[in-house]
Each structure stands twice: as C-alpha cells, then as structure tokens.
C-alpha positions as semicolon CSV with decimal commas, in nm:
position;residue;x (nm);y (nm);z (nm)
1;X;10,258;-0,422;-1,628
2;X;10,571;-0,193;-1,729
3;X;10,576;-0,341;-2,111
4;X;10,205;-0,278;-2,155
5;X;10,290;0,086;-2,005
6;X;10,563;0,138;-2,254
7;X;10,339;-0,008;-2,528
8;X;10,057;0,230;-2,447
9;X;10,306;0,508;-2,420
10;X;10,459;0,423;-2,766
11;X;10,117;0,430;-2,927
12;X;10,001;0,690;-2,759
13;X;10,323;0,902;-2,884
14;X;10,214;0,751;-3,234
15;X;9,919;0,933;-3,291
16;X;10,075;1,206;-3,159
17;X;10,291;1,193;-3,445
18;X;10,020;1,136;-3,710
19;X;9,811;1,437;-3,570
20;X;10,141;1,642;-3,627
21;X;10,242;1,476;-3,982
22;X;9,830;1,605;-4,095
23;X;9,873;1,935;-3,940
24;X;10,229;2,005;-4,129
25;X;10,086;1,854;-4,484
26;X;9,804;2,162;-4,426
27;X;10,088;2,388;-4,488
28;X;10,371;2,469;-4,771
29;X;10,687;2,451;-4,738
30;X;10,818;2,816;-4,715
31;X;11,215;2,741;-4,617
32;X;11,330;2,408;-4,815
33;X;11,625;2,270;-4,606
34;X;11,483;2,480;-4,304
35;X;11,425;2,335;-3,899
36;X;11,056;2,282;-4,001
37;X;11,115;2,092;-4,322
38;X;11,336;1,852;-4,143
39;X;11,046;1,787;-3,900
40;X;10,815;1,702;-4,180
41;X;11,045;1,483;-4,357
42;X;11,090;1,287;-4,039
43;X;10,739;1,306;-3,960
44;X;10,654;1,140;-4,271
45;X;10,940;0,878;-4,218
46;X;10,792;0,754;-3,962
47;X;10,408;0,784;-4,089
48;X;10,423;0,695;-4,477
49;X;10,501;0,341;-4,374
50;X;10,165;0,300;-4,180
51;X;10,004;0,548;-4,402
52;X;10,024;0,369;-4,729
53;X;9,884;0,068;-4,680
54;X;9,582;0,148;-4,573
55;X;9,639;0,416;-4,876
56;X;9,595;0,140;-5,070
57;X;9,273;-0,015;-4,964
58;X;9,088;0,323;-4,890
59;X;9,179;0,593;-5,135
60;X;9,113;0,994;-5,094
61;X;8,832;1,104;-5,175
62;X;8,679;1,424;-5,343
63;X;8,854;1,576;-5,638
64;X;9,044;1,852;-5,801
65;X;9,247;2,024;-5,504
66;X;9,044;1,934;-5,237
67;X;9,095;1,567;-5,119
68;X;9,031;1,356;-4,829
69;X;9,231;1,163;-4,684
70;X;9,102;0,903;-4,422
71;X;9,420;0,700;-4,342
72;X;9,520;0,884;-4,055
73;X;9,211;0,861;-3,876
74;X;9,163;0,515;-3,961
75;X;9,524;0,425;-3,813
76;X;9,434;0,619;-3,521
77;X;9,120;0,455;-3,453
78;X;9,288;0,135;-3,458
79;X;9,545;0,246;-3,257
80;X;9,275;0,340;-3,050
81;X;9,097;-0,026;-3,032
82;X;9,430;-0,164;-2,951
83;X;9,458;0,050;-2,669
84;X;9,133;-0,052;-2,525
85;X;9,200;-0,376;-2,385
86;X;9,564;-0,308;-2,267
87;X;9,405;-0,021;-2,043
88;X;9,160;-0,203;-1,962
89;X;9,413;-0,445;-1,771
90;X;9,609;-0,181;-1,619
C-alpha cells in the first residue's frame, strides 16, 4: 500500500509539472538567465521527454501563430487512467 501511495503521489506531482511547463510556454522569456528561466528549463527537462513522443504521433494543430498542442493533455489523461485502478485499490 505505501509504493502505490508514492506512485500516485509521483504522478500526481507529474501533472502538476506539465500544467506548470503549459502555463510558462504561454509566456516570453523577459530575464534570460533569470530564477524563472531556470524553472522553465527544468520544467521542460523533465516534460520534453514524455512530451515528444506522443509529439510525434499527434502533431499541433491550427496554423500560423496559433497552434495546438494536445500532448499535454493526452499525457495527463493517461496519467489519469493509470491512476484509476491504483486508487481504486487503496
């Protein structure tokens, strides 16, 4: 019962981490080298790697300088349908 509470938490703090990565993309970068550039960059560290693969089978959509990107919500919906059966058990 504690690993599946760790693995919920982890996955849980996951999305967290997407939701933030989207939000920061929404604005420019106004201080290169600044606290909130760091953030970013490690925000997209750890998202690009999940990101881009599903990049890759579902690309934006629209066109010109607005685009769509659905990646993040389709890793957080399967984030979310892995979290369904582990609470579920607990």
């Amino acid at each position: 019962m504690a690993l599946s509470g760790i693995i919920v938490d982890l996955l849980e703090l996951y999305v967290v981490v997407i939701v933030l990565y989207v939000v920061m993309t929404w604005f420019p970068v106004t201080n290169p080298g600044g606290p909130m550039d760091r953030f970013r960059f490690w925000l997209t560290r750890l998202s690009e790697p999940v990101l881009n693969p599903i990049r890759r089978l579902i690309p934006s959509v629209g066109g010109g300088s607005v685009r769509f990107d659905f990646a993040p919500l389709i890793v957080i919906l399967l984030i979310e349908l892995i979290l369904i059966p582990i609470f579920s058990r607990i």
